[in-house]
ZAMARDREN-588241 format. One record per residue (C-alpha): residue number from 1; chain; x, y, z. Coordinates in steps of 0.05 Angstrom, whole numbers. Each point is the difference from the previous one (the first is absolute). Example, Ala and Ser with C-alpha at 12.3 -4.5 7.8 and 13.67 -1.06 7.14 Angstrom:
% ZAMARDREN-588241
{site 1,"A",{246,-90,156}}
{site 2,"A",{27,69,-13}}
END
This chain:
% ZAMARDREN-588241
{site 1,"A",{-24,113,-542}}
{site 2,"A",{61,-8,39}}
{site 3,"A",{9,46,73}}
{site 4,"A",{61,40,-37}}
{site 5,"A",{-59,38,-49}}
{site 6,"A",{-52,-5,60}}
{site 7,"A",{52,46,39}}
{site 8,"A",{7,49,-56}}
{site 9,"A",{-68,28,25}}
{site 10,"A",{-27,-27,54}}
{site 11,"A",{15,24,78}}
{site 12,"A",{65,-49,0}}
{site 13,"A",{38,55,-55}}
{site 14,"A",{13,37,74}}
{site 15,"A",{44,-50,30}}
{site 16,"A",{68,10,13}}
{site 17,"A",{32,-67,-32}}
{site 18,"A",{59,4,26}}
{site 19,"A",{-43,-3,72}}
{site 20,"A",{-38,-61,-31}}
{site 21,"A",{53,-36,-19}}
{site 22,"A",{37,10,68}}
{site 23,"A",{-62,-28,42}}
{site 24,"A",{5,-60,-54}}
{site 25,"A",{76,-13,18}}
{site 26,"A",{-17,11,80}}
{site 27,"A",{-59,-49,-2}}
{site 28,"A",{41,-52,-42}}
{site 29,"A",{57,13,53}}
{site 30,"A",{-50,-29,52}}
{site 31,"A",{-32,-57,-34}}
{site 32,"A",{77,-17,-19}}
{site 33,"A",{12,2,82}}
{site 34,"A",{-59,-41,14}}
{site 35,"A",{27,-47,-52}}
{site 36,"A",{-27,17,-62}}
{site 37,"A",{51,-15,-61}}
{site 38,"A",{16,71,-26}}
{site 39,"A",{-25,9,-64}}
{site 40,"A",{-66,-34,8}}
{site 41,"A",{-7,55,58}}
{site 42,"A",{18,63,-44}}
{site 43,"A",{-49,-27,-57}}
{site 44,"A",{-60,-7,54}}
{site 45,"A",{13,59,26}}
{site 46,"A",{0,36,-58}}
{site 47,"A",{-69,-27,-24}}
{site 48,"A",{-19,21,73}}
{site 49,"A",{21,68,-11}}
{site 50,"A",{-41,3,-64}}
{site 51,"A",{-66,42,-2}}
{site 52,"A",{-23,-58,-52}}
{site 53,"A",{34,-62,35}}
{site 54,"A",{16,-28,-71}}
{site 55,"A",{55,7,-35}}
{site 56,"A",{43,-36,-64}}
{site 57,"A",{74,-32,3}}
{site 58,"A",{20,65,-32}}
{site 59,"A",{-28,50,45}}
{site 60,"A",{24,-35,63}}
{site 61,"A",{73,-10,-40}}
{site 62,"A",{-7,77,-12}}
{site 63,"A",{-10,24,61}}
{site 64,"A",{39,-55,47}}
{site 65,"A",{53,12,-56}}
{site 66,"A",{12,-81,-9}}
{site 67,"A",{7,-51,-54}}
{site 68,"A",{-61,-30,-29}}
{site 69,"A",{30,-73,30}}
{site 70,"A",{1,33,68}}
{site 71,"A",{-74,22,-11}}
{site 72,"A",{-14,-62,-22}}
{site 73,"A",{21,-49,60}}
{site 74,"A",{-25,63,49}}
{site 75,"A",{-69,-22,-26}}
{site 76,"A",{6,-67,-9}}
{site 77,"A",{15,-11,76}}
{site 78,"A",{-49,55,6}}
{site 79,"A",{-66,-44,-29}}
{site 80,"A",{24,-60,32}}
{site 81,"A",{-15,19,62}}
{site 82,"A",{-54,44,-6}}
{site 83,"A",{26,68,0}}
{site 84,"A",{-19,24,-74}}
{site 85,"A",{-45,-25,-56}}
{site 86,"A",{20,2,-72}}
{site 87,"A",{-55,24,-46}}
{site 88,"A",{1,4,-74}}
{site 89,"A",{-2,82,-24}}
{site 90,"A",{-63,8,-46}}
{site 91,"A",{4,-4,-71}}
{site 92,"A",{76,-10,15}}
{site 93,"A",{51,-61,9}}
{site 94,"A",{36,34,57}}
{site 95,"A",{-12,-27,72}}
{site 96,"A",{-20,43,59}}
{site 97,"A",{17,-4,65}}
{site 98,"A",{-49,6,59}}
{site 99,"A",{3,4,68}}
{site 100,"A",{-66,17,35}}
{site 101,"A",{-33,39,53}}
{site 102,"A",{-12,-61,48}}
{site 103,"A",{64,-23,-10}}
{site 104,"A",{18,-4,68}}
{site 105,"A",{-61,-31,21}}
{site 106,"A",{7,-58,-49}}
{site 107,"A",{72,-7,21}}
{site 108,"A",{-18,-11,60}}
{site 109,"A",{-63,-46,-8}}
{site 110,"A",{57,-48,-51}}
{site 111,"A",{39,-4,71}}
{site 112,"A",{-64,-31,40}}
{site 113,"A",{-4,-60,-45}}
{site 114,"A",{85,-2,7}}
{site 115,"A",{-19,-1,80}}
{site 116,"A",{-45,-58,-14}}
{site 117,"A",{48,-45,-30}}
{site 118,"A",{51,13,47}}
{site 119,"A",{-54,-17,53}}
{site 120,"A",{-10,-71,-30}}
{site 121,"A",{80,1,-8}}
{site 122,"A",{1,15,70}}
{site 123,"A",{-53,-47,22}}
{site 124,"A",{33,-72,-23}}
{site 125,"A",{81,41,29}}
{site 126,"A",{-36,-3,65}}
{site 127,"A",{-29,-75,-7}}
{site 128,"A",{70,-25,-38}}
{site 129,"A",{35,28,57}}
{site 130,"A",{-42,-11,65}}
{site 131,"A",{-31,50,34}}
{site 132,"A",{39,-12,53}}
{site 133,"A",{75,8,-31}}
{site 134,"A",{29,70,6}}
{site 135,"A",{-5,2,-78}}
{site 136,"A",{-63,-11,6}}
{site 137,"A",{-27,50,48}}
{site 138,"A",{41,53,-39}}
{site 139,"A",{-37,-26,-64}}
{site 140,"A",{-66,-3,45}}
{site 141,"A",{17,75,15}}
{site 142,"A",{12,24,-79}}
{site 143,"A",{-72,-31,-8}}
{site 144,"A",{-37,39,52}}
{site 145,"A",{41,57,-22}}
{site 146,"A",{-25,-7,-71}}
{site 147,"A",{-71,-14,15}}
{site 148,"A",{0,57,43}}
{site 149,"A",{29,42,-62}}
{site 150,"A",{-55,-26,-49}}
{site 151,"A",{-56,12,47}}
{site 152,"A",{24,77,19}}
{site 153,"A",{16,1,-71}}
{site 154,"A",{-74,-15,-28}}
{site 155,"A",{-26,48,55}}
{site 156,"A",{52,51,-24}}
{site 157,"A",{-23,-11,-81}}
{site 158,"A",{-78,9,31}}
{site 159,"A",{16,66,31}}
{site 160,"A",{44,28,-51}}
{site 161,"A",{-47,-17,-53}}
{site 162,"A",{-57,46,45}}
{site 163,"A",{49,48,16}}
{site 164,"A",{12,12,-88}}
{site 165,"A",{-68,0,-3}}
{site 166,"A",{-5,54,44}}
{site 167,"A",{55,37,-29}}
{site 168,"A",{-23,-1,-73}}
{site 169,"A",{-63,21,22}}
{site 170,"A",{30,59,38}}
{site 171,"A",{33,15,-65}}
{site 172,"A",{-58,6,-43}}
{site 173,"A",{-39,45,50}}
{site 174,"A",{58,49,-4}}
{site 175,"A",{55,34,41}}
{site 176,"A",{-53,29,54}}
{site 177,"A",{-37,-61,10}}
{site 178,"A",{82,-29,8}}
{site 179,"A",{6,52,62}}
{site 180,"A",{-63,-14,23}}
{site 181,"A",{15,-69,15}}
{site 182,"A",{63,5,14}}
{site 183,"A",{-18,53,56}}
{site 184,"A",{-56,-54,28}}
{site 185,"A",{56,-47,22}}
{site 186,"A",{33,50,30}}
{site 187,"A",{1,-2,72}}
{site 188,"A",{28,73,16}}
{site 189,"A",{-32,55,-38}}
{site 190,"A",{53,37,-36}}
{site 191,"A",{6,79,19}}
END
């Protein structure tokens, strides 16, 4: 069942889409300044914005208002590196497009093995160059740095996958357990 009928009737019919589709355009606007290519960013962030996170070529082409080509190399950049999954729609020949709730967690866990092979990369600069040679301590340098990434980095992905934990459990119990909570890590009582 595609999100368009889902919205019909479920909580989503509220939403103001011309809000929606102005968050889409502001959070492609900052993946585009972080260096994002720009249509790859509106497509993810319109699968972001959706309540399902899946949607067809169409519906993104509807509601970006772009060719089916532009849809098309959005995605393909897209899966290649990670971003979205393509997924066949049931009893159907027309591909869906996924992006998923960890998303950013799995995006980031892609970039630890990155930081390993630019540590071996590294590794033989440093040795090619001598230790010694001014190229070489600024290559010695860019290693440390990137260890020191990929160990913060693991320790990061350990306490954000705790901290989610936490969260979704919070969610489940409810809005009061939520204040609750959040009122426990709160240093100064609030009056």
């Amino acid at each position: 069942m595609s999100e368009q009928r889902q919205q019909d009737t479920g909580p989503a019919a509220a939403r103001d889409d011309e809000a929606v589709l102005t968050f889409v355009e502001r959070f492609a606007a900052q993946m585009v300044d972080a260096g994002m290519q720009r249509m790859p960013a509106r497509i993810f962030s319109c699968l972001l914005a959706s309540d399902s996170g899946v949607l067809t070529s169409a519906e993104l082409g509807e509601r970006l208002q772009v060719s089916p080509a532009a849809v098309s190399g959005a995605i393909r950049y897209l899966s290649q590196v990670g971003m979205v999954s393509r997924e066949r729609e049931p009893g159907s020949r027309r591909d869906r497009y996924r992006v998923h709730s960890d998303q950013w967690y799995e995006a980031l866990t892609r970039r630890d093995s990155v930081l390993t092979r630019w540590e071996d990369v590294l590794r033989e600069g440093v040795e090619s160059l001598g230790r010694g040679s001014a190229a070489g301590r600024r290559l010695g340098e860019t290693l440390a740095f990137t260890e020191f990434m990929q160990q913060e980095l693991m320790g990061m992905m350990d306490r954000w996958r705790d901290h989610l934990e936490k969260l979704r459990t919070d969610e489940e119990a409810g809005p009061v357990a939520s204040r609750e909570g959040a009122q426990e890590n709160d240093p100064a009582p609030r009056r």
